[in-house]
N, C-alpha and C positions, 0 to 999 in steps of 0.2 A: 734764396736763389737755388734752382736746381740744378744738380750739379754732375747726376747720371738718369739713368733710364733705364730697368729692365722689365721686359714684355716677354711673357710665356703664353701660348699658347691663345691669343684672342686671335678670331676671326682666322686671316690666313698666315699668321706670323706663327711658326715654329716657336723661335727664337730670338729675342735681338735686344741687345745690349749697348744703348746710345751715350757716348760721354758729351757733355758739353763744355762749351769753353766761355771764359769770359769775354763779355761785350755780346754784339748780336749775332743768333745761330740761324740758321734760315733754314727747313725743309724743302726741298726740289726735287724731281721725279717726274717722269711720263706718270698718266692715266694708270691706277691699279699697281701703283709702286708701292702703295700702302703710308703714304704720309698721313691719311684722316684716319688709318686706325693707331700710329702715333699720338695726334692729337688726343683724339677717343681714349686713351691709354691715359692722358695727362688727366683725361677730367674723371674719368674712374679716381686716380691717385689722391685726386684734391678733393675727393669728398661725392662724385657722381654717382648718379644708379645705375648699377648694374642690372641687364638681363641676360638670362643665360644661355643666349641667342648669339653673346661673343664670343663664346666657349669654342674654337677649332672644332671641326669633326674629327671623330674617334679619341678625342680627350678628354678625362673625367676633369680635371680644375682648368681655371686658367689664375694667370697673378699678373701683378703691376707693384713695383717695387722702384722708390727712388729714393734719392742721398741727396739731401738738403746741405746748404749751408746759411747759418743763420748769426749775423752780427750781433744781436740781440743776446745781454745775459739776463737770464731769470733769476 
């Protein structure tokens, strides 16, 4: 289960830092609120390809970083 969300720098997102909660989380938003570069952001995390066409202008990287929790012991 994921358990945060942090986005630097794709597309038009500066910054932002998503916590989530248990049970069901919903994104909501007028047109160009940026929820599909959200999404876009999860599937980069889980393994998607990147091009460097999500990179913000005027920024050399961008990242996607998330905190899993996992009931599973290895």
């Amino acid at each position: 289960m994921i358990l945060a969300l942090n986005i630097k720098n794709i597309a038009l997102i500066d910054e932002a830092e998503i916590d989530f909660d248990d049970g069901l989380n919903i994104l909501t938003g007028e047109t160009g609120a940026g929820k599909s570069i959200v999404i876009d952001s999860m599937t980069l995390l889980l393994g998607g390809r990147a091009n460097k066409d999500i990179i913000r202008n005027g920024a050399q990287k961008a990242t996607v970083e998330g905190v899993f929790f996992s009931r599973f012991k290895y």
